[in-house]
N, C-alpha and C positions, 0 to 999 in steps of 0.2 A: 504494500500500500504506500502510495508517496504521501509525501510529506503534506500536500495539498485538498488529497482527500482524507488525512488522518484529521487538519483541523474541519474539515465541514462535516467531518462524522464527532469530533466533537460540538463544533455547534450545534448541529444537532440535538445530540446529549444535551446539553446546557440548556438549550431551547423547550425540551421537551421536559426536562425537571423542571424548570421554571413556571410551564403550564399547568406541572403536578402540586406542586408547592402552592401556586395561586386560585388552584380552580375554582374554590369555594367563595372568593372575594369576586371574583370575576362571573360567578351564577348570580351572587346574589343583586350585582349592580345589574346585570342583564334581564333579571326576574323584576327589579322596580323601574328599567328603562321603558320598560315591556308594559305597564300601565301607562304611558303617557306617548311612546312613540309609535304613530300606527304602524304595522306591519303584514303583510301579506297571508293569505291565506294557507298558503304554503305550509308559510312559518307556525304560523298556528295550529296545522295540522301535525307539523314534527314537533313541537311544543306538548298538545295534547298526548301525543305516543309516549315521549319520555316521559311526561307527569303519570298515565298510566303503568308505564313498564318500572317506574323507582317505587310506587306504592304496592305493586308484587313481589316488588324485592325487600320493601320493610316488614310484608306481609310475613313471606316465608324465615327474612330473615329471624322474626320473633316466632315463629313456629320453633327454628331450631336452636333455639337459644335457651341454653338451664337455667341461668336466675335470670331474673327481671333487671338486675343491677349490672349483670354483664352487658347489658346496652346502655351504657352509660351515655352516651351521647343521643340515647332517644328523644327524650324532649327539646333539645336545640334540633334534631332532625323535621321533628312533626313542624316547628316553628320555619324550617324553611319551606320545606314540603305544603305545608298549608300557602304561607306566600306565595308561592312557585303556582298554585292552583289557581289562587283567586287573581293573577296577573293573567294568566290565558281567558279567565272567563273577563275578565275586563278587554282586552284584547277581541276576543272574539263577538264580546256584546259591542263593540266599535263594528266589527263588518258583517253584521246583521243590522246595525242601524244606516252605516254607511254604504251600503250596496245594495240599493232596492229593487225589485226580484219581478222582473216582467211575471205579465199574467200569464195565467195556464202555463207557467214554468213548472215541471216534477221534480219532484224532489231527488237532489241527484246531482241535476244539472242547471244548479243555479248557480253562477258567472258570479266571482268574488264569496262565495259563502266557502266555509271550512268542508270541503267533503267527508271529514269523518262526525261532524253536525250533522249531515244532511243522511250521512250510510245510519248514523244510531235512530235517527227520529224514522228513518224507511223501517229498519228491521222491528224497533218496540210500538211505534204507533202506528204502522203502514197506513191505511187508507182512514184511519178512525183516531181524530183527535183526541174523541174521547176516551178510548183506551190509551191512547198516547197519556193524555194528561193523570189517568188515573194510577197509571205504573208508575208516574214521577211522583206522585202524593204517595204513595207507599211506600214507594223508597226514603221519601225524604222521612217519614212517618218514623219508618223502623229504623232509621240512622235516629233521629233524634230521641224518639222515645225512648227505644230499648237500647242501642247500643251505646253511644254518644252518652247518654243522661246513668247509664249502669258502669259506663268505664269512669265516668269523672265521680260517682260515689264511691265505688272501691278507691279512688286516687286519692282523694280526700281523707276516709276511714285508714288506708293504708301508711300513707303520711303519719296521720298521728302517733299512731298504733306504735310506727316504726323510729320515731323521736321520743315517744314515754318508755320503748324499753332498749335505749342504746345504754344507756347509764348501768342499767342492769347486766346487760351482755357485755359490756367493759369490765365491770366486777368478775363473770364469769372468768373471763377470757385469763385477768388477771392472776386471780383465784388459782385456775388449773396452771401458768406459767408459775409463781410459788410456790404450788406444788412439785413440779416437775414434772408435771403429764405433759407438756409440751416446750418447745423450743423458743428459744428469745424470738425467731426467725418469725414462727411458725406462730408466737401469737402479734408478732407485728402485724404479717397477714392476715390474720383475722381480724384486728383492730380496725386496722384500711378496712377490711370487708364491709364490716359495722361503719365507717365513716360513709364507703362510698353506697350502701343502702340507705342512711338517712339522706343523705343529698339526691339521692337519684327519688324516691319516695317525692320528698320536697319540690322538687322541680317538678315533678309528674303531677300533681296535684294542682299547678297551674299552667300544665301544658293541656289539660284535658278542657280549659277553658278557651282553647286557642283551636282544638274541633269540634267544638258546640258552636264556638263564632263561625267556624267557616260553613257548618251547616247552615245557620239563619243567614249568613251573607250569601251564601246558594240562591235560599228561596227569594230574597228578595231581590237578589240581578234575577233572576229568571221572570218575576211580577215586571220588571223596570224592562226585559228585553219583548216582553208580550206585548207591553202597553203601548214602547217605542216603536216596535217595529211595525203596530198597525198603524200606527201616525206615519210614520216617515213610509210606508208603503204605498196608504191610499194619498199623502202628500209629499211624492218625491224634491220636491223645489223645498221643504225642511233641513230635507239634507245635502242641498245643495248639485243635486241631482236635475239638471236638465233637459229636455228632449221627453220626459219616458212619462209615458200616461200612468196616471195613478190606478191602484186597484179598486175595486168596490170592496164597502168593507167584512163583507162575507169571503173575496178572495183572500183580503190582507189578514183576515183572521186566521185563515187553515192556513197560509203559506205561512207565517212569524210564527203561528201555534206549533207548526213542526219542526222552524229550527230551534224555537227556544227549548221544546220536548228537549231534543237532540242536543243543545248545549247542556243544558240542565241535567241530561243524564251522565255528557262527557265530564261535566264536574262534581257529580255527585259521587260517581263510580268508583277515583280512586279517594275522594272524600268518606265513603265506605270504609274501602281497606283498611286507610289511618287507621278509625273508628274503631274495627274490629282486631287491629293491630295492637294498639292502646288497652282494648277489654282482655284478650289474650295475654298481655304482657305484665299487668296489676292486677290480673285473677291468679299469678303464677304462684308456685308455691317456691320455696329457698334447697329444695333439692336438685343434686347435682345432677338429675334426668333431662331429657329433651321430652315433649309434648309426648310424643310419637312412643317413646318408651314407657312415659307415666300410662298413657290410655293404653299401652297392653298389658301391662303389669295390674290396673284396676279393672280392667273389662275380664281376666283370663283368671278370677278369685274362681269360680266354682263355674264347672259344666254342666251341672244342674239348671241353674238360671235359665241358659237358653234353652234346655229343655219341656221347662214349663213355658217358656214364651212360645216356642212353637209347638205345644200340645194346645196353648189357648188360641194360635193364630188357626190352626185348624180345627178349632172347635168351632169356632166362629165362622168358617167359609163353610162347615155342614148348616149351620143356622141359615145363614145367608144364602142361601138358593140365588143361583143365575151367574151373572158374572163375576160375583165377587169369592164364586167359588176358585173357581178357576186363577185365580190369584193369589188368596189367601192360604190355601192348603199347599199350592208349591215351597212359597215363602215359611210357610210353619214348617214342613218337612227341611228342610235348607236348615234352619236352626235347629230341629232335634238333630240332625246329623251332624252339625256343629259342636252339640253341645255332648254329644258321645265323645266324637272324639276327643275332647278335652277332656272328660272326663277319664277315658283311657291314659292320657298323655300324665295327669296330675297320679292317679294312683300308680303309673311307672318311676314317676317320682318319688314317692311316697315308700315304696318298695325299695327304692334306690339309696333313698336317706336313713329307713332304719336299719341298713344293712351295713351298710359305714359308717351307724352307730353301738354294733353288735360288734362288727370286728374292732371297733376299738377302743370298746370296753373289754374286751377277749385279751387283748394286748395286755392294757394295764392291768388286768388280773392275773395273768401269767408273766406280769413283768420282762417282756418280752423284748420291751424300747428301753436304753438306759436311759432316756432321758424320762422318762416315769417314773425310774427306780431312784436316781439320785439327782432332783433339780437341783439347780444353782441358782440361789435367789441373789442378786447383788446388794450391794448396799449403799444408801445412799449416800450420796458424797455429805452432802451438808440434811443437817435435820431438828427440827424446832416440834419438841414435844409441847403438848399445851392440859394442864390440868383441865376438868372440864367444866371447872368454873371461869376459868380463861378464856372459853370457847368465844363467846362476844368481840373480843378483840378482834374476830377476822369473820363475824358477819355481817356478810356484806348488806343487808337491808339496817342492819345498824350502823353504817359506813366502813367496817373494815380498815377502819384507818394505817392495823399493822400492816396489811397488806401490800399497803403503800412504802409504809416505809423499811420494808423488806428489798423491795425491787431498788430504792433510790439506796440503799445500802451498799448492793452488788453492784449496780452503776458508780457510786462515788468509792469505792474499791479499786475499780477499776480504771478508777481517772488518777488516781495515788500511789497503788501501790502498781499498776499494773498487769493486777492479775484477775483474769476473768473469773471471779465468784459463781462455782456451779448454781443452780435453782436450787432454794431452798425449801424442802419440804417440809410443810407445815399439817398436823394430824393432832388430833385431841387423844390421850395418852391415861389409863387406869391404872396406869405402874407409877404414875405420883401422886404427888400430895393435889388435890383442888385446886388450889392457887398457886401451883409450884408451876413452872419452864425449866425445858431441859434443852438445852444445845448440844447436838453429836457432829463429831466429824467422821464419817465412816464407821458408823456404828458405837462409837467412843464420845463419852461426856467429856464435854469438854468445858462445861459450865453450866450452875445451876442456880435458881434464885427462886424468892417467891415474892408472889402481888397481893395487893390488898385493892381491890375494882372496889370505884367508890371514895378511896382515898388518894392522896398522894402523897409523894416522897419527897421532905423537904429538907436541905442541906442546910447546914450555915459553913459558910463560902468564908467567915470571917469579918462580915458586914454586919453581925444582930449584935446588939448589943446586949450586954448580962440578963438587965431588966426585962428585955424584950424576948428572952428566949422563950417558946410556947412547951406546953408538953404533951410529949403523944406518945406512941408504941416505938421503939425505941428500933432501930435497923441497922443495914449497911451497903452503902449502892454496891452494888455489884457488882461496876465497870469498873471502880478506882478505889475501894475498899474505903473509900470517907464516912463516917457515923451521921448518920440520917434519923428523924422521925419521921409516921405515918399520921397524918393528919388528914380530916375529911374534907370533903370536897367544902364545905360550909366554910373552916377557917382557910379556905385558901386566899382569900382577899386578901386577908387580915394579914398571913403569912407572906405575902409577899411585898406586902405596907412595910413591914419591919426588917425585912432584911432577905429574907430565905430565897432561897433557890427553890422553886415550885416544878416537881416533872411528875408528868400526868405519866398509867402504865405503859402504854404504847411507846413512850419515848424509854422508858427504863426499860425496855427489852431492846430496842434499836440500839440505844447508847452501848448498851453489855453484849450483843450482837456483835456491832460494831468492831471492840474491844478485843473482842476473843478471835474473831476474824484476821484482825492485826497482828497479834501475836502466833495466832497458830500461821499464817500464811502458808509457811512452809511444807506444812501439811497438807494441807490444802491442793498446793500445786503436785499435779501428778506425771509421766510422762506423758500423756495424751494432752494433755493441756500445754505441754511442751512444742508436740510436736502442732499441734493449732497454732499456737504464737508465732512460731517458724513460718509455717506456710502461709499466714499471714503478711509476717513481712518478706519474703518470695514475693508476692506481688508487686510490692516494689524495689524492694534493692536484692534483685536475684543474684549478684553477684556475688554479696557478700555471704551469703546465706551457700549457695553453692565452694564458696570457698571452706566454709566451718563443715560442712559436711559432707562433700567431694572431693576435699584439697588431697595434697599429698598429704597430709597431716590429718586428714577429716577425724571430725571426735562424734563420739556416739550419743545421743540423745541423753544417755546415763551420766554423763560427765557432764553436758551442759545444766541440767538439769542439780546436780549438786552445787554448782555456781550460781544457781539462781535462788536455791534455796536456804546456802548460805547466807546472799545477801538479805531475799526476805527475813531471815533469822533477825537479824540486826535494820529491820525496818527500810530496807535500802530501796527503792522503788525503781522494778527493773519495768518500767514504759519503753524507758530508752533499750530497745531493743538492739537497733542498729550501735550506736555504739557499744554494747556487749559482746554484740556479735565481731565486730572489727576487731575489739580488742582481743577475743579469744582466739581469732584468726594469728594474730600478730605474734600470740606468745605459744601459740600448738607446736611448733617447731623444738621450743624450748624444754616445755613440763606439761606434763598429765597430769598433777597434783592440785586438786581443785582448790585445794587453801591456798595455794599463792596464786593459782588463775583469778581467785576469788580480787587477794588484794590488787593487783593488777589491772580490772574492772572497777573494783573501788577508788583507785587512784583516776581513773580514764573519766569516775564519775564524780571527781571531785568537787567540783561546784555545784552539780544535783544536790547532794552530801551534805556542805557546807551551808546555802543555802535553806536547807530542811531545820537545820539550827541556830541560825543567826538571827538577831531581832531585828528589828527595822529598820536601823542603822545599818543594818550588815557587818555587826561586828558580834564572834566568837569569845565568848568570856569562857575561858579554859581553865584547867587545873593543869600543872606541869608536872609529870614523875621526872624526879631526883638520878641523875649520871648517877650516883650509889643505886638506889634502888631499878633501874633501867637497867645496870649490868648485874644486877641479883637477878630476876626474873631472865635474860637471858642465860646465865650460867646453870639456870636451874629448867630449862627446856627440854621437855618430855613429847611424846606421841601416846593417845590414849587406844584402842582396839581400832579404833578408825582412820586410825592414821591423822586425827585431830592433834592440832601443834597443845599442848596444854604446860600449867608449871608444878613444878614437882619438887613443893617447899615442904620441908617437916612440918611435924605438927605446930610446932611451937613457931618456928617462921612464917607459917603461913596464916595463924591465928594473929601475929603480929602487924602482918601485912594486910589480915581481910579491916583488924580497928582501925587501922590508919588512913584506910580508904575512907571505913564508914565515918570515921573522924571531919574525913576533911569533906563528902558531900554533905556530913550535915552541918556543916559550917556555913555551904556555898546555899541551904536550902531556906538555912535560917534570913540570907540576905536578899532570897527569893532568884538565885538564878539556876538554870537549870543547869545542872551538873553534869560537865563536859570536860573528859580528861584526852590531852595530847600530848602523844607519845613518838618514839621515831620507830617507823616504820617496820622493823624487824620484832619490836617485841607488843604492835598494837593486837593483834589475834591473841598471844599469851594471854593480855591485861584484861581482854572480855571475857574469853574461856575460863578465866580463873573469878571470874566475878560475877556471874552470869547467872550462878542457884541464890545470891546474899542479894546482890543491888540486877534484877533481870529489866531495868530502865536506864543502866548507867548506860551513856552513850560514849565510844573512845574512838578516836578521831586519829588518824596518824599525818605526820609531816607531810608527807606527798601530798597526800590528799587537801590540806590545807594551800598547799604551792600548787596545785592545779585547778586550784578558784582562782588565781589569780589576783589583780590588785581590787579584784571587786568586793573582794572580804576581807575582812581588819581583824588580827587577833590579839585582846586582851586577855594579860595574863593575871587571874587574881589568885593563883595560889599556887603550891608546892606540896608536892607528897612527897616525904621518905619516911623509911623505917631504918631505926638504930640498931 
C-alpha cells in the first residue's frame, strides 16, 4: 500500500470514528431541525422506517434483557425516541396540509403525500373510514388506558419501593462483607448494583410521563391534521396552492380522513412499542433470567395444568355443537398431549434426582469420598465474637453502627500500616460472658473485654479535677490499659462538663480492634497476602518486582515475607512497597539473613520512620545509650532458635540494665515525651529484642536511619543511658 493510500485509508478511519463518537448530537439537532425545516416526502418516508425499525429494537432489546437496571440508558432512550416520533409527525402533518390532493385521487397515488401514510391508511381502513377511524380509537385507547397508564404506575410504585429499601440493602451488603461471605470486590458491585437500581427506578418514573405525553400529543396532531386538511383541501389558495380546484367537503373529508388514519397509525405504532417496552421492563423482576427463560421455567411447574385445560377445552367443543366443535376439541387434545408429555419429562427428573440423592448418601455412609470422612474447615483469619447481649451493636434496623466502623478500621489499616486487613467476621458467641467480645486471629484470642450497652466509658485524661471526679463501676479501656469508670448514658453530659473523656460501646471495640490489629500485624500478614501485594505492585513497577523474584539472586516469598513482618513487628509501615522491594533487590547478592535485610529497609525507610515520631516541628527528642553501655550489649550478642540477633546479659547484668532503661523512660514520661532511644546501628535490633517483653512500646531508632531523613529532621538529645 503506498504511502498515499495509507493516509486516505486513515482519513477514512478518523472520519468515520468521528461520525461514531458524534452521532447522537448530530440525530438529535436533525430530529429538532426536522420540526421546522420542511422536507420531502421521501425523507419522511425513511424517517418513518427508522423511527419504526429503533422501536423493535428497544422492543426486543428489553425482551432480552435480565434486570431492568441493565438498560440503564433507557429513559434518556425513550426521551429521544419519543422526540424522534413527534418531529416526523410534525413533518408529515406539514405535507398533508401542504400538498393538496386533487379529486378522485386513490389512495396510493397522491403526489407529495408520504406513501407509507397513504400504504397504512389503504391496508387498516381500505374503502371505510369508518373502520379506519375506529382501529385508531382503539389503539390509541389500549396504549393509553392499559399500557401507557399500567407502565407509569408500576414506575412510580417501583421508584419508591426501590429508594425506601436501598438503605436496607447497603446494610445487607455491608453486613455479609464483615462477615466475610463476600469480597471487598464483590460487595463494591453490588453496592453500584443498588446505586444504579435506584437511579434507573428514579428516572423511569419520569420517563413514563414523557409516553403518556406522546400519546395525547398523537391524538391531538391527528384532530389538528383532520381539521386542516379539510380546510386546506376544499380551500387550496390557504395553503398557498394555486391553479387546483378545491374539493367538496364530502371528498376533503374521506381523502384527509385516510391520510390522517394512516399518519396517526404511523405514529402511534412504534408509540406502542415504547409503551409496551416500558410495561415489560418495570414489571421485571431482579433475576439474572431473560423473559424467554423466566416464562418456561413458570409455564413448565406441572403437566397436569395443561391437562385439565385441554380436558375443559374439549368439554366445551362436545357442549358446543357446530363449528366450534371443530376447533375447540383439536386445541384441547394439543394440550392434553402437551401436558403428558411434561408430565413424563418432570417424573424423568424426579427419578433422576432421587437417585443422585441415594448414591450419595450410599457414599457418605460407607465413607467412600475422603472428603466426607475428614473435612477441612478453615479458619478465619480475623474474628469478633459478640456476647448476645452485644448483639444490637450490629443491627442493622438499629443502625449497626459497629458495622461501620469495622470496614473504616480495615480501610484506615490499610492506608498506615499497609496491610490489607482480611474481613472481619462478626457472629454472636454462647462461649462468653453477655456482655463480653472476643477478638481471634486464626482461631486465637487475641483480646478480650467486656461492655456495659446503656453506659459509657469515661476516662480522666488528666483534665477532672479532684472535686469533680464522678463515681461509677470502676474499669479499664482495653486499648491502652488506662483506669476508667462506667457511667450511664444520663451523667454523660454532666461527664463531659467536667473533664472526662466520654466513649460510647461501638467506639471501645473499634479503638481495642484497632489496637490489637497494630500490634498483632505481623500475624496477620500471611504468605498469600504477600504474594497479592507483589502482584499488585507488578502492575506497575514490573521490573522491580521481576528482579526480587526472577533475578539471579531471586528470594522466595518466605524471606520476603519475614522482612515485612519484622518491620510490622516494630510498627514500620510497609505501603512503600517499591522501595522495599528495591532495597531487597540491592542487598540479595549480599545476605539471606532477614534481620539485617530487615535493617537495610529500615534504613532505605528512614524518613517514613523518623517522621512517624517527630512532633510538628520535626524534631526527635531521643535518649542516647552510653559508648560503655553500647559496647556491653555488643560484646554480649547472642542468636536465639531463630536465628534472632538477641543479648545474653546474666542475671544480675541484665536486671541492671532492664532498671536503667525503665529508669530513664520514666523520667522522659514524666516530662510527657514519648520515649525514643538512638543507638548506632549495629546494636539497634539487640536494644529492642532485649526490651520488647518489659517496655513492648519503647521505640529505638538507629543512626542511619536518622541520617536518611535527612536535614528534614532535627534530633534533640534529652538524655543518657548507662549502666555501672
Amino acid at each position: 500500500m503506498s504511502e498515499r493510500e495509507k493516509n486516505q485509508s486513515a482519513r477514512k478511519v478518523s472520519i468515520i470514528g468521528a461520525i461514531q463518537n458524534n452521532s447522537v448530537a448530530v440525530a438529535v439537532i436533525l430530529t429538532v431541525l426536522m420540526m421546522f425545516i420542511p422536507i420531502t416526502s421521501v425523507f419522511v418516508d425513511i424517517a418513518m422506517a427508522l423511527n419504526l425499525a429503533i422501536s423493535l429494537v428497544i422492543l426486543m432489546t428489553v425482551i432480552y434483557t435480565k434486570r431492568a437496571s441493565d438498560f440503564i440508558s433507557f429513559p434518556r432512550v425513550t426521551l429521544l425516541v419519543t422526540l424522534f416520533g413527534l418531529a416526523i409527525n410534525v413533518a408529515s402533518t406539514r405535507l398533508i396540509l401542504t400538498h393538496p390532493v386533487a379529486s378522485g385521487a386513490p389512495m396510493g397515488s397522491m403526489r407529495g403525500q408520504s406513501s407509507l401514510v397513504q400504504a397504512f391508511a389503504g391496508i387498516v381502513a381500505g374503502n371505510s373510514m369508518v373502520v379506519g377511524f375506529v382501529i385508531f380509537i382503539i389503539l390509541v385507547v389500549v396504549q393509553v388506558v392499559v399500557v401507557t397508564k399500567g407502565a407509569g404506575r408500576v414506575s412510580e410504585v417501583s421508584a419508591r419501593f426501590t429508594l425506601d429499601a436501598m438503605n436496607s440493602k447497603m446494610f445487607d451488603i455491608q453486613n455479609e462483607f464483615n462477615a466475610g461471605s463476600i469480597t471487598e470486590e464483590e460487595a463494591a458491585r453490588r453496592k453500584e448494583q443498588v446505586r444504579r437500581e435506584n437511579d434507573f427506578y428514579s428516572s423511569m418514573d419520569g420517563s413514563s410521563k414523557f409516553v403518556s405525553g406522546n400519546v395525547k400529543a398523537g391524538i391531538f396532531i391527528t384532530v389538528i391534521n383532520l381539521i386542516g386538511g379539510i380546510i386546506t383541501g376544499m380551500f387550496p389558495e390557504l395553503a398557498g396552492v394555486k391553479g387546483v380546484v378545491g374539493l367538496s367537503f364530502g371528498e376533503a373529508f374521506k381523502t384527509y380522513a385516510g391520510l390522517t388514519i394512516g399518519d396517526g397509525l404511523m405514529s402511534q405504532l412504534p408509540a406502542l412499542m415504547i409503551s409496551f417496552a416500558t410495561g415489560i421492563l418495570v414489571t421485571g423482576s431482579s433475576s439474572d433470567e431473560i423473559l424467554s427463560e423466566q416464562l418456561k421455567k413458570n409455564f413448565s411447574v406441572s403437566g397436569t395444568v395443561y391437562v385439565i385445560v385441554g380436558a375443559a377445552l374439549m368439554a366445551l367443543g362436545v357442549v358446543f355443537f357446530g363449528g366450534a366443535t371443530f376447533v375447540l376439541v383439536p386445541v384441547g387434545a394439543i394440550f392434553i398431549y402437551v401436558g403428558i408429555r411434561m408430565q413424563k419429562v418432570q417424573k424423568a427428573e424426579e427419578v433422576k434426582k432421587q437417585t443422585e440423592v441415594a448414591v450419595a448418601k450410599s457414599k457418605k455412609q460407607t465413607g467412600s469420598s475422603p472428603d466426607d470422612v475428614s473435612p477441612v474447615v478453615p479458619l478465619d483469619a480475623l474474628s469478633l465474637d459478640l456476647g448476645y447481649a452485644l448483639v444490637p451493636l450490629v443491627d442493622k434496623e438499629k443502625g449497626a453502627e459497629l458495622l461501620e466502623r469495622v470496614t473504616r478500621i480495615r480501610r484506615e489499616q490499610a492506608l498506615e500500616l499497609g496491610l490489607v486487613v482480611p474481613p472481619i467476621r462478626i457472629r454472636d458467641s454462647m462461649g462468653i460472658e453477655p456482655e463480653e467480645y472476643s477478638f481471634k486471629i486464626r482461631g486465637i484470642e487475641a483480646g478480650r473485654s467486656r461492655l456495659k450497652l446503656g453506659y459509657y466509658m469515661c476516662l480522666n485524661a488528666g483534665g477532672v479535677k479532684k472535686e469533680n471526679i464522678m463515681a461509677g463501676e470502676k474499669t479499664v479501656d482495653p486499648a491502652f490499659g488506662m483506669e476508667a469508670v462506667w457511667l450511664p448514658e444520663s451523667k454523660r453530659a454532666e461527664a463531659e462538663r467536667v473533664g472526662y473523656v466520654v466513649i460510647d460501646p461501638p467506639t471501645i471495640i473499634a479503638t481495642h480492634l484497632t489496637e490489637i490489629i497494630r500490634q498483632h500485624a505481623s500475624e496477620i500478614l500471611s504468605r498469600q497476602e504477600v504474594s497479592s501485594i507483589i502482584n499488585k505492585i507488578k502492575e506497575t513497577n514490573p521490573v522491580v518486582v521481576d528482579e526480587v523474584l526472577n533475578g539471579p539472586d531471586k528470594m522466595s516469598y518466605g524471606l520476603i515475607e519475614a522482612v515485612l513482618k519484622n518491620l510490622l513487628d516494630e510498627q514500620v509501615s510497609i505501603r512503600n512497597m517499591v522501595v522495599i522491594l528495591e532495597t531487597l533487590a540491592n542487598f540479595a547478592p549480599i545476605t539471606r539473613d532477614p534481620w539485617i535485610l530487615t535493617e537495610k529497609v529500615r534504613q532505605a525507610l528512614g524518613s517514613q520512620i523518623c517522621m512517624q515520631y517527630a512532633d510538628e516541628n520535626r524534631v526527635l527528642s531521643v535518649l542516647m545509650l552510653s559508648q560503655n553501655l553500647t559496647n556491653k550489649i555488643a560484646e554480649h550478642k547472642a542468636f536465639d532458635s531463630s536465628q534472632r540477633p538477641m543479648v545474653a546479659f546474666d542475671p544480675v547484668e541484665g536486671r541492671k540494665y532492664i532498671e536503667a532503661m525503665s529508669a530513664s523512660i520514666a523520667a522522659v514520661n514524666e516530662r510527657n515525651y514519648l520515649p525514643i532511644i538512638l543507638c548506632p546501628d549495629e546494636v539497634r535490633q539487640l536494644v529492642k529484642s532485649s526490651t520488647v517483653r518489659e517496655m513492648p512500646r519503647l521505640v529505638v531508632l538507629s543512626i542511619s536511619e536518622v541520617v536518611a531523613a535527612g536535614s528534614g529532621i532535627k534530633v534533640e538529645r534529652i538524655g543518657d543511658i548507662d549502666v555501672q
